[in-house]
DRENSEBA-850854 format. One record per residue: x, y negated, z of N, C-alpha, C in turn. Coordinates in steps of 0.02 Angstrom, whole numbers, plus 50000, padded with zeros to 5 digits. Last residue first. Layout:
XYZXYZXYZ ...
***
This chain:
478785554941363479075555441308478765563841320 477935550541498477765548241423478045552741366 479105556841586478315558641607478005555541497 480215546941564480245554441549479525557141534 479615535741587479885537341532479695545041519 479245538041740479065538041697479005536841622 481115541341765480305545641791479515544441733 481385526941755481585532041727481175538241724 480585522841843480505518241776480805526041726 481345524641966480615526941946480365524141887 482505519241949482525527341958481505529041956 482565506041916482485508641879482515517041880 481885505142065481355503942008481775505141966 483145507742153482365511542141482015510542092 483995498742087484165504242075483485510442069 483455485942140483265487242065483575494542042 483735487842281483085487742259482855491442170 485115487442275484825494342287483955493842267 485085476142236485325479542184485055487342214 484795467142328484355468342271484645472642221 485895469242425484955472042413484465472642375 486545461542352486875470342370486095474142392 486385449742339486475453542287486415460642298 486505446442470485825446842427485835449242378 487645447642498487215453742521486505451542513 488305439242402488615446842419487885451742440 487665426942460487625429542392487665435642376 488435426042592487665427542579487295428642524 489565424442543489555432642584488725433742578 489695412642470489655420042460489615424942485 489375405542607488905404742545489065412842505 490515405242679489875407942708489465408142660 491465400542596491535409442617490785410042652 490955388042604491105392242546490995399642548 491145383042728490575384942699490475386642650 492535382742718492425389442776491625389442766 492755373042637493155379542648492735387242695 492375363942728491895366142660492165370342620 492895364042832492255362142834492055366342764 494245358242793494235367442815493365366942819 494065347642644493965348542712493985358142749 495345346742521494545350842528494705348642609 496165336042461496155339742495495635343542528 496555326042323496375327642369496315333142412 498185315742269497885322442259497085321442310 499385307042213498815307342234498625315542210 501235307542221500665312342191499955311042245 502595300842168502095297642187501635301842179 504235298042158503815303142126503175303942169 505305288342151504975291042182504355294342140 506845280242191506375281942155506185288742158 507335263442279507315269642276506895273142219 506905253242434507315253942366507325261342352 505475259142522506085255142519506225258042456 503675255042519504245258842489504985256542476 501945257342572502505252242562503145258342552 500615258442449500905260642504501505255642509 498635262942443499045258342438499745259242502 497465268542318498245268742359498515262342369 496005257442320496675261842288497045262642345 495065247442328495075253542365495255259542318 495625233542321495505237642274495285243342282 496435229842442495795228442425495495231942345 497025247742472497095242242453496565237442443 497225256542617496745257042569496965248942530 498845266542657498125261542662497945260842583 499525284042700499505275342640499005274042686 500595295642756500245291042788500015286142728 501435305042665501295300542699500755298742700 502125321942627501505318042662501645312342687 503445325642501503155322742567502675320442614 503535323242352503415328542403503375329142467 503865311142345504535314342324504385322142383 502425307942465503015304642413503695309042405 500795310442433501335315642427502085310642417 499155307242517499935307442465500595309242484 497485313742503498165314342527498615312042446 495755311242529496355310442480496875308542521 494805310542606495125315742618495735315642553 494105297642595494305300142647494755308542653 494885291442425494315295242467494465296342532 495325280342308495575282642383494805286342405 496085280142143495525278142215495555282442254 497495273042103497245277942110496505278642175 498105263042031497485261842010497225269942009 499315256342197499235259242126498435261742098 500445244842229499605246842231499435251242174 501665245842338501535250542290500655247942303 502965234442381502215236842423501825239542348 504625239342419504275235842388503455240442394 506335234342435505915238042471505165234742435 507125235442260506895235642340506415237042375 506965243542151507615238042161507575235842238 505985256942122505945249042129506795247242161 504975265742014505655264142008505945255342044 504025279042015504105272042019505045272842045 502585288241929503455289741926503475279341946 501305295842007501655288341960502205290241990 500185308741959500925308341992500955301341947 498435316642025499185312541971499715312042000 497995330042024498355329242061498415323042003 496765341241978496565338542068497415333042096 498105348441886497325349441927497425346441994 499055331641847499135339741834498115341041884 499655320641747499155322741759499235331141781 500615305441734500325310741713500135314741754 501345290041708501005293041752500705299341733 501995275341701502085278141696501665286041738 501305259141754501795263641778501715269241754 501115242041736500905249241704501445251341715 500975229941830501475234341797501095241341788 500945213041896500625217541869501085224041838 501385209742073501355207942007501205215741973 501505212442225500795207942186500845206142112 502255222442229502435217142250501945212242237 501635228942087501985233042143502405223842190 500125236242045500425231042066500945230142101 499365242041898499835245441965499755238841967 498295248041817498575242841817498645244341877 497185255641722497665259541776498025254241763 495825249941680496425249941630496875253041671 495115253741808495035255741731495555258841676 495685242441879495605249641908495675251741846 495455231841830495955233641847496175239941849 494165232741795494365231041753495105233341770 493375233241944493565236141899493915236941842 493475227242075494085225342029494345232541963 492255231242127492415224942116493045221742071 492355244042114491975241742072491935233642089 493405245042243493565244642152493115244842087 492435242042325493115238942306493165240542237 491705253442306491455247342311491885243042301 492535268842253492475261942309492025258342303 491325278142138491945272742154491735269342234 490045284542122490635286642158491175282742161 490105278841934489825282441982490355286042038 490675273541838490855271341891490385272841947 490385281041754490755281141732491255277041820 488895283241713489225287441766489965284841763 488745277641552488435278641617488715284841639 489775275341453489305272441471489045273041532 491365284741493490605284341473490135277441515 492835277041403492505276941481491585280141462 493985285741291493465281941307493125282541374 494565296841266495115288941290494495285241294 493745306541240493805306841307494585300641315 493375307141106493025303041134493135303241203 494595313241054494565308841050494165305141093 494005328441043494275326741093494685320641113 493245329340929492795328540975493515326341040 493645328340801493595322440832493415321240919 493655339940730494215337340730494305331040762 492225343640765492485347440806493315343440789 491265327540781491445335640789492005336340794 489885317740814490775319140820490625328140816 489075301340776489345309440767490035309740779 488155292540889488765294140861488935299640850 486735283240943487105289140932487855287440883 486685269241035486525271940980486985276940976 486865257541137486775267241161486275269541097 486985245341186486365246541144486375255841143 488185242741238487475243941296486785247441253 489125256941161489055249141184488405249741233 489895269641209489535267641161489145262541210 491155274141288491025277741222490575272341156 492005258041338491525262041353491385265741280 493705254841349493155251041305492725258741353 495105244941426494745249441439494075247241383 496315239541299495915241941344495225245141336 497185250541194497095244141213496455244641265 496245263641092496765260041099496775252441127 495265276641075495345269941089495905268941117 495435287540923495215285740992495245279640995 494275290040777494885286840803494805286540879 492825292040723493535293140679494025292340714 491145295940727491815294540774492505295440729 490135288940623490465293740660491035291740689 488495281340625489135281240637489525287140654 487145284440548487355285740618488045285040600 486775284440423486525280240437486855279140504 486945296540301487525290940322487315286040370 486065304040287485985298440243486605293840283 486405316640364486215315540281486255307840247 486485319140473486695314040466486815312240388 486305330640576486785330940517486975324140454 485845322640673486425324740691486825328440632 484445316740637484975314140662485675316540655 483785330840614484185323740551484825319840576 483675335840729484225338640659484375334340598 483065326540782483705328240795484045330040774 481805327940709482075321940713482845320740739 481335342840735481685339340661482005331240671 480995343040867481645345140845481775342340771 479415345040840479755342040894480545340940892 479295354540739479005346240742479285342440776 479745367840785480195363140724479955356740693 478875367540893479305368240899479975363740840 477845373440826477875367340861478545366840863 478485384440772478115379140723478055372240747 478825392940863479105389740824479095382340781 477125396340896477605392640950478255389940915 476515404340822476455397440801476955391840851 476775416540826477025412240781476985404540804 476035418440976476995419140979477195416740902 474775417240903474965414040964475695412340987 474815429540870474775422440811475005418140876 475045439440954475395438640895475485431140859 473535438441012474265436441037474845435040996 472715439540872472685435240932473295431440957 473235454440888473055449140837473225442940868 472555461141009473305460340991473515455740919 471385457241006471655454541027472465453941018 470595457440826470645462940871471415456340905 469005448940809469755449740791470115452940855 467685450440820468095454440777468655452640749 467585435840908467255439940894467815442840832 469135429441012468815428240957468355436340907 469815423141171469545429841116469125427141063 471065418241293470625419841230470495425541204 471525422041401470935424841399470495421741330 472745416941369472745425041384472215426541380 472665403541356473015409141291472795416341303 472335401141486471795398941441472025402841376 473545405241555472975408341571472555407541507 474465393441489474565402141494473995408041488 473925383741525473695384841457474055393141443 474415383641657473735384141652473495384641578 475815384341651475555389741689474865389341659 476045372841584476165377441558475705384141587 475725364141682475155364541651475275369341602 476805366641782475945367341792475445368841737 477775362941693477775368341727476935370341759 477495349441657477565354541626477485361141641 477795342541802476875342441733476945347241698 479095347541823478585351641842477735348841824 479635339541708479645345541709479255348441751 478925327041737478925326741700478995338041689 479615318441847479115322741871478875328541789 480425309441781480865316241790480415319641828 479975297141752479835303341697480135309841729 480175289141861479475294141847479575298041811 481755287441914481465287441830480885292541857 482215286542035482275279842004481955279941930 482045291842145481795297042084482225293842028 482245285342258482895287842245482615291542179 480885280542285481325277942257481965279342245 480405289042393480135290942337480705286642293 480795283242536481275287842494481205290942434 480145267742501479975272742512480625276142500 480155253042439480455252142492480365261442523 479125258142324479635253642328480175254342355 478005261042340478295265642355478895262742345 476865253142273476775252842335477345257742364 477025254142149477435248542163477235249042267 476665266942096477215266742112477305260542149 474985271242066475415265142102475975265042140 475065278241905475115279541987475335272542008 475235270641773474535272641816474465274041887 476315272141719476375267441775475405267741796 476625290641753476435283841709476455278941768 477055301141817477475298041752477485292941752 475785305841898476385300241911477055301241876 474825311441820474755305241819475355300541851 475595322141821475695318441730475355310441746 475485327541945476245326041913476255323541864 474225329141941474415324541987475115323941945 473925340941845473565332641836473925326141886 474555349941906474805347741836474525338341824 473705351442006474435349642012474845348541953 472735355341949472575348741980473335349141985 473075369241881472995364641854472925356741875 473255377242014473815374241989473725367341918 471955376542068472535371042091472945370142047 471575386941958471135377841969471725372841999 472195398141957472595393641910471955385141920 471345402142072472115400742102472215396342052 469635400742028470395401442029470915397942093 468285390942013468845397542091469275398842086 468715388741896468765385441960468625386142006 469375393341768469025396241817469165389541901 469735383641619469935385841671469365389741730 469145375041543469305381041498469515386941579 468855361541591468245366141560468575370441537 470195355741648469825355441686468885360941652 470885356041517471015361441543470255363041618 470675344541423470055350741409470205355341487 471815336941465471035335341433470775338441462 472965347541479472775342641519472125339341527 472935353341341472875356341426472625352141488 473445344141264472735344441262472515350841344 474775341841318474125338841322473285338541304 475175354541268475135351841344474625347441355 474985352241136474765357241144474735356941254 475905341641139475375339941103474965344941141 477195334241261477055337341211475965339041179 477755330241367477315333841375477145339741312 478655319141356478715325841337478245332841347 478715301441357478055308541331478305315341322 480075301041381479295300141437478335301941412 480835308841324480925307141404480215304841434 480445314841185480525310341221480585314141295 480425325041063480975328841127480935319341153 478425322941012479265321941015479705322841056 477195324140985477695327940989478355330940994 476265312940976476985314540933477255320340945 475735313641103475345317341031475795317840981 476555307541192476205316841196475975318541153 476235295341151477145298941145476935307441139 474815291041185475345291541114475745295441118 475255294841331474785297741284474945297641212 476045283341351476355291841378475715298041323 475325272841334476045272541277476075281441295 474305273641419474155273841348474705275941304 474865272841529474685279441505474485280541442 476495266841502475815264741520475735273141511 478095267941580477605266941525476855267941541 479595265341645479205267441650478565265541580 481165262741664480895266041608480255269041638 481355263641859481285262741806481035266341722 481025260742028480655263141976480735262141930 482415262442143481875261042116481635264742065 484055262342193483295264842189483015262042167 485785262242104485085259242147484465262142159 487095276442144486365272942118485875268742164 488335270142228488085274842236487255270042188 490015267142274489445266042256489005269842249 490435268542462490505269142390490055266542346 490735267042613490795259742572490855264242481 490435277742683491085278142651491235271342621 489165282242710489685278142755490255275142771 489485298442648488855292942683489325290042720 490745302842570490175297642544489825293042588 491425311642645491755307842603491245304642561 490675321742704491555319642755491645313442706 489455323442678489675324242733490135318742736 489525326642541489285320342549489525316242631 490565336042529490825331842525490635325642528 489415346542581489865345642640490425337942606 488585349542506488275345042540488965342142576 489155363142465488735358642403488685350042429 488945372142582489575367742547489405365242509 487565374242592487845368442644488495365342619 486975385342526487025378642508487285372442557 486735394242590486885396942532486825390142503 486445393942724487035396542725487035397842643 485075384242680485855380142721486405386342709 484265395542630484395389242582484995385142631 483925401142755484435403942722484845398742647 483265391442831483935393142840484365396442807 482085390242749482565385942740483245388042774 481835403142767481965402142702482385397242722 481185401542912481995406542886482225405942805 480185391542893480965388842921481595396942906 479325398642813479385392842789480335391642828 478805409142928479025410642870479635403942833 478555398343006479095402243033479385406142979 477525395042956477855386642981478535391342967 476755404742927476795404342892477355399242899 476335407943086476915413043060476955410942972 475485397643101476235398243121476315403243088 474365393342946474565398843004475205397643030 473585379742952474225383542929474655388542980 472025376242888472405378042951473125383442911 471095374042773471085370542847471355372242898 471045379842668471135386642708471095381342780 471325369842560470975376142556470715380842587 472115360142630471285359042590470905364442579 473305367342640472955366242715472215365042675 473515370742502473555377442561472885375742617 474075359042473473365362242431473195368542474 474825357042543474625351942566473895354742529 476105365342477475735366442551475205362542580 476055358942364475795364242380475415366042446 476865346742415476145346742380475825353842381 477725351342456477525347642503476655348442501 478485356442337478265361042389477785357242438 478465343342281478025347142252477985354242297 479645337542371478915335642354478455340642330 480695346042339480415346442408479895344742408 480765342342204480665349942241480355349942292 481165331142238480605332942194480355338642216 482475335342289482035331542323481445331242263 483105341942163483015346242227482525341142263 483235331442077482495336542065482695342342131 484205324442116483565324142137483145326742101 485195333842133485195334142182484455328342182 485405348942034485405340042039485035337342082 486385362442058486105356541977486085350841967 486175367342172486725367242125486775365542053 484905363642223485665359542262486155360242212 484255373642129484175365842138484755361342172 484835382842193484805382442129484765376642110 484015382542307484855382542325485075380242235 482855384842292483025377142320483705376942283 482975398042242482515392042217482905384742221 482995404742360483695401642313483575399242258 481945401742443482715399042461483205400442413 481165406642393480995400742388481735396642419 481535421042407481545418142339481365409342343 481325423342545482055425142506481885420942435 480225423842591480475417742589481095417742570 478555430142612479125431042597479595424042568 476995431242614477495431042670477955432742650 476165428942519476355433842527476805435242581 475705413842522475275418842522475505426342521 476855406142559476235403642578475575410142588 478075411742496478015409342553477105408842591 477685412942366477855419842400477845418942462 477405400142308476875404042328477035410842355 478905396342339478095392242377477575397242395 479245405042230479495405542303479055400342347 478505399542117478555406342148478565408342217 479185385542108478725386842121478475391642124 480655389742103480345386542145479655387242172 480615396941984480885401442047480685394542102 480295385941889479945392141914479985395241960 481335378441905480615375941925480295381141942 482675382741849482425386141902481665383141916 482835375041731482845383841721482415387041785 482845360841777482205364141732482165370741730 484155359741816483685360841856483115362741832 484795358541682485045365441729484445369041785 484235347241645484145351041617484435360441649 484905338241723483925341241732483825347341709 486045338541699485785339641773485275342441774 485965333341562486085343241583485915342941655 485355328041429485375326841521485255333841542 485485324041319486085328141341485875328241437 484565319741220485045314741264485395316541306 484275332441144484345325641121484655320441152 484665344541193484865343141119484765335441108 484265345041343484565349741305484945347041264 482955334841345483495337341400484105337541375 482215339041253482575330641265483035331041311 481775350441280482435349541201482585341941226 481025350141372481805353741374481955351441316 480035340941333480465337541382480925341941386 479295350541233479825343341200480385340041259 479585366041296479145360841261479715353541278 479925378841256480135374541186479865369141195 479695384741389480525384741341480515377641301 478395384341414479005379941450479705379041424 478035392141284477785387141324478375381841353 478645405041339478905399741270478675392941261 478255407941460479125406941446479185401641369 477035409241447477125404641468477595401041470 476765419241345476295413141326476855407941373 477415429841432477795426241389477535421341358 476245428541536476995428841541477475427141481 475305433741462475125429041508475965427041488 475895447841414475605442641348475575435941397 475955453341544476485454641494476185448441457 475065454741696475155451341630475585449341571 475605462141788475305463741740475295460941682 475245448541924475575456241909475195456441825 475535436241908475225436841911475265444141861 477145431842001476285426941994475585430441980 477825442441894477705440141986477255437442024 477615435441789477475443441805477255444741879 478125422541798477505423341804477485428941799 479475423141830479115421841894478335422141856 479895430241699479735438941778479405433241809 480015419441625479385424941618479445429141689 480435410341693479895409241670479585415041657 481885418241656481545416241739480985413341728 481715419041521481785422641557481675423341634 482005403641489481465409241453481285415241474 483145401341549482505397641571481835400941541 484025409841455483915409241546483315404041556 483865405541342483645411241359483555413041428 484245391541353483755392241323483375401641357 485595392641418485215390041459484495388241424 486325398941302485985404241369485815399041430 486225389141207485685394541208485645399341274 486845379441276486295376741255485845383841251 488195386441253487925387341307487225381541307 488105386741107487985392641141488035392041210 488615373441081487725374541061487885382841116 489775372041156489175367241179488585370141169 490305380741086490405380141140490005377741173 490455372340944489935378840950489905381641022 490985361340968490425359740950489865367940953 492615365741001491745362641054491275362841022 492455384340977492655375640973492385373540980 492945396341108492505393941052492825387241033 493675399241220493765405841147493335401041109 493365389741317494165392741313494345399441252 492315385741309492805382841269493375384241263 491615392741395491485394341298491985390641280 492105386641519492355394341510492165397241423 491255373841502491775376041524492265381641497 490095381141528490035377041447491185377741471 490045389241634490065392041564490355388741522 490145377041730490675381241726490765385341656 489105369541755489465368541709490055371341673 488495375241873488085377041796488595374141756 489345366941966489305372041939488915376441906 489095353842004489525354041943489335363141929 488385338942075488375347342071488795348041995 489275326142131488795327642104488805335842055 490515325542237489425320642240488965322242204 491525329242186491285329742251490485328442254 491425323242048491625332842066491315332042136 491765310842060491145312542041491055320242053 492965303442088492715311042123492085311942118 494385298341992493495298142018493265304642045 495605296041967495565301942018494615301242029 495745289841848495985286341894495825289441971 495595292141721496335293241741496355292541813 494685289441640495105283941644495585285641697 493815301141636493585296841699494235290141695 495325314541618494525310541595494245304641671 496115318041708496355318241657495625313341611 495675318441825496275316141837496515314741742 494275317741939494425317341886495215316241848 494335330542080494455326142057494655321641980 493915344842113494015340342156493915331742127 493765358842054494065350642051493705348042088 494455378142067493925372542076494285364742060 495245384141969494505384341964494265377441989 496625382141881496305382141954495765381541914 497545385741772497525389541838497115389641870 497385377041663498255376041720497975381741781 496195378941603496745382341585497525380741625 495575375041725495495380841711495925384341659 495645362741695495885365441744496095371641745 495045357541551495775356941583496125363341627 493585362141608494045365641531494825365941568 493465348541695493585359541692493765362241665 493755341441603494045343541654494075348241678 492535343441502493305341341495493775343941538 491495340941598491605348641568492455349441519 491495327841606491615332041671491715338041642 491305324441487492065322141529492025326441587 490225326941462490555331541425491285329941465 489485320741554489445328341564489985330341530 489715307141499489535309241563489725314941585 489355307941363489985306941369490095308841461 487705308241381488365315441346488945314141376 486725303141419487145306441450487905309841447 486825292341265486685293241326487105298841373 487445302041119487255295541171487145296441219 487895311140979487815309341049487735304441081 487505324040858487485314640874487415312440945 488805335340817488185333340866488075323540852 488865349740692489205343540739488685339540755 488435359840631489165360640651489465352740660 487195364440556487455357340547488225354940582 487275375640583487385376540524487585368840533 486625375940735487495380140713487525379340650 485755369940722485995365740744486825369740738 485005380840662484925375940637485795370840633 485035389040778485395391140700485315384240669 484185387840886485095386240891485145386240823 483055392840867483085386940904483605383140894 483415405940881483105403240794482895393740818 483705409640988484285410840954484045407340877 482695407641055482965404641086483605402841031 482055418040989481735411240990482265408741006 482675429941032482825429540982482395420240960 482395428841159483095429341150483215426341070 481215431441159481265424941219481915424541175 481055444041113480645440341092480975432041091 481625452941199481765450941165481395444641109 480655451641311481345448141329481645447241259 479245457941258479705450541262480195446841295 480065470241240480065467141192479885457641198 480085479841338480735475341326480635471541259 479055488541373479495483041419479925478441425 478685491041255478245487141266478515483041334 479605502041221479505494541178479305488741227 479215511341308479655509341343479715500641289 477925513641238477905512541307478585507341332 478315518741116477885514341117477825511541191 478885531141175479305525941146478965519041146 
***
């Protein structure tokens, strides 16, 4: 019995942290939001939507985003969003939100622990030192609970399976796991997948220093992964394809911002705070210090510790970013987002340094034990400043009471101070535009005549007219009513694969200078449906993505059938 405990106890362990992480924030039963939030939660709006008219997939913002068809759905990965999504169809938002907060607490707690089992056979105590480690440290709760940045925060679950799949590639010859590593990454955020690529770069670059020659059959290993990372990720890519590069849209500036000294990143790391640019956290940083004297330097964990050191020195403005400017390094546009794999390194390396402590006549299982208390502890240092925030004891944070009425306004001004909302308010804050993203993916045109766009201001003959208009999945409809023949602009944006429908009909439109619909229309009335239209391209790389899911799944299931038919065996053999 004692045997079979011992296999499942720190999963439970991971589960039940994860679950004493949440209670807090389930008793205070409503959130203080800024920054990202309004972003994600409008996109998880929509899904919600959809999903209760029927359809799974979107295409297009029609009901959130100001109405006005934004195809942020196309450009930017949506599906980790699907749960939060799918909790809202039995939960209410505010507990919808925190419980999919926890199975992206227990899922990152969990692929953290098997990739270090995997890393480094045996080590049960190694392994979960490391899951809770990387779970609770301050840059996931800043992620997570404090400024809502779920892209990263989706992408933070897999770092591990990344960095695994490097080293399954490099030193074990195997390349199934470093390809859905990546793919994981394509389906989160599309620049910690190029990070990704960096820090594999970097690996391989500690390979050649080490070993001064890279075996071909390692180049060859390396390219069937990536092929399999294209048939299990190419539709992901296919709307940048047909309907972005080249498209005249907008699209983020590059560069280097919110950056900080090392002095300020050092301060921030000793606070202990869910920041963005000290999240390192306290107990990380002293890894960082000391780790270079606690560590074996023959080791395997020596690189990984220098790779911790390289990723914390380029946070700061210590690295000489300004020579990278004009580089494709500049699509990062925020250093801090190296930030999760500093973590991930140096988690790995205070893993080791936990595991091979010892202390004269204290018996080790001791030891470990104290080791799994005290992880909470940090933990409720780093986090109390959020739970104030968000239950909001002293009245100090504004709450949301009312939608918006009259024009277009943004959730929360440039200054991006929090706001409480719950659960009798929360679906108010979607008559509001988010702060940021909000005109992510627009024309270029119509971020020239935004205001127009925004407020949904038709034009029908060159004069102004709010037209009447509602909403179904991936579709609007303007109800128009004209006296003659007359030139329709309406404040729907135009993609290369957006189709219209008149009185159910395909026509032909142009693009307006506004880069809206734009159509001409004799006397008459008409029932007007923007929609878009998937390419057969990304239709037919769909079906190729799951079939390759299908029979990765279908192998690893005969796999895990053997190990638990010999798991079973030795049970029996113990009991």
């Amino acid at each position: 019995m004692y045997y079979k405990l011992k296999k499942i106890y720190p999963i439970l362990i991971i589960i039940a942290l994860s679950l004493l992480i949440l209670i807090p924030f389930f008793k205070i039963n409503q959130l203080g939001v800024h920054s990202d939030w309004s972003f994600h939660a409008a996109r998880v709006q929509q899904l919600y939507l959809n999903l209760t008219r029927g359809h799974f997939f979107t295409y297009s913002a029609t009901d959130t985003f100001s109405k006005v068809g934004n195809g942020n759905f196309l450009f930017y990965p949506t599906f980790f969003l699907y749960p939060w999504a799918f909790l809202k169809l039995f939960f209410t938002p505010i507990a919808s939100y925190l419980i999919y907060v926890w199975l992206l607490f227990v899922a990152t707690g969990l692929i953290a622990f098997f990739c270090m089992q995997s890393f480094d056979k045996q080590a049960t105590w190694q392994s979960l030192f490391f899951a809770l480690i990387y779970m609770i440290a301050p840059y996931h709760l800043y992620l997570t609970l404090n400024n809502y940045v779920l892209g990263e925060a989706q992408a933070y679950m897999f770092i591990p399976l990344v960095l695994l799949g490097m080293y399954n590639v490099i030193y074990k010859d195997k390349w199934v796991m470093l390809a859905i590593g990546m793919t994981m990454m394509a389906y989160t955020h599309y620049v910690s997948l190029f990070i990704s690529v960096e820090v594999c770069v970097a690996i391989l670059v500690c390979y050649l220093i080490q070993n001064k020659i890279i075996e071909l059959s390692k180049l060859v290993i390396l390219a069937k992964s990536i092929g399999l990372f294209i048939l299990l990720s190419l539709w992901q890519f296919i709307p940048l394809f047909t309907d972005y590069f080249h498209r005249d849209l907008f699209r983020p500036n590059p560069g280097f911002m919110l950056m900080q000294s090392a002095g300020d990143f050092f301060v921030s790391a000793v606070s202990n705070g869910a920041l963005c640019q000290g999240g390192i956290g306290l107990i990380l940083l002293f890894t960082l210090i000391f780790g270079w004297l606690l560590i074996d330097k023959n080791s395997k964990y020596m690189w990984v510790y220098l790779l911790g050191v390289l990723f914390t020195w380029m946070i700061t403005t210590a690295f000489p970013w300004h020579y990278f400017i004009k580089t494709p390094l500049a699509i990062i546009q925020f250093p801090y987002r190296y930030t999760g794999y500093a973590t991930a390194f140096l988690a790995i390396t205070l893993s080791k340094i936990l595991f091979t402590l010892q202390f004269d006549k204290v018996n080790k299982n001791v030891i470990n034990w104290g080791i799994v208390l005290i992880m909470p502890v940090l933990y409720a240092g780093s986090i109390s400043p959020i739970i104030a925030r968000n239950s909001n004891s002293d009245g100090t944070v504004p709450v949301l009471t009312s939608q918006r009425t009259g024009n277009y306004k943004t959730f929360r001004d440039a200054k991006d101070l929090p706001i409480i909302i719950n659960n009798s308010s929360y679906n108010k804050q979607f008559s509001y535009g988010a702060l940021y993203g909000e005109t992510d993916y627009m024309p270029m045109k119509a971020i020239e005549n935004v205001e127009s766009v925004l407020n949904r201001v038709s034009y029908i003959n060159g004069h102004k007219k709010l037209l009447r208009q509602y909403s179904k999945a991936n579709e609007i409809h303007y109800l128009v009513n004209t006296n003659r023949r007359s030139i329709i602009n309406l404040p729907a944006l135009q993609y290369h694969n957006t189709r219209v429908y008149i009185n159910n009909r395909l026509v032909d439109t142009q693009i307006s200078d506004r880069g809206t619909v734009l159509t001409n229309l004799p006397k008459g009335k008409y029932n007007i449906e923007v929609t878009y239209k998937p390419s057969m391209l990304l239709i037919v790389a769909r079906v190729i993505a799951v079939m390759s899911w299908i029979y990765i799944v279908f192998l690893w299931g005969i796999k895990l059938w053997q190990i638990a038919r010999n798991n079973l065996n030795e049970f029996s053999d113990v009991d």
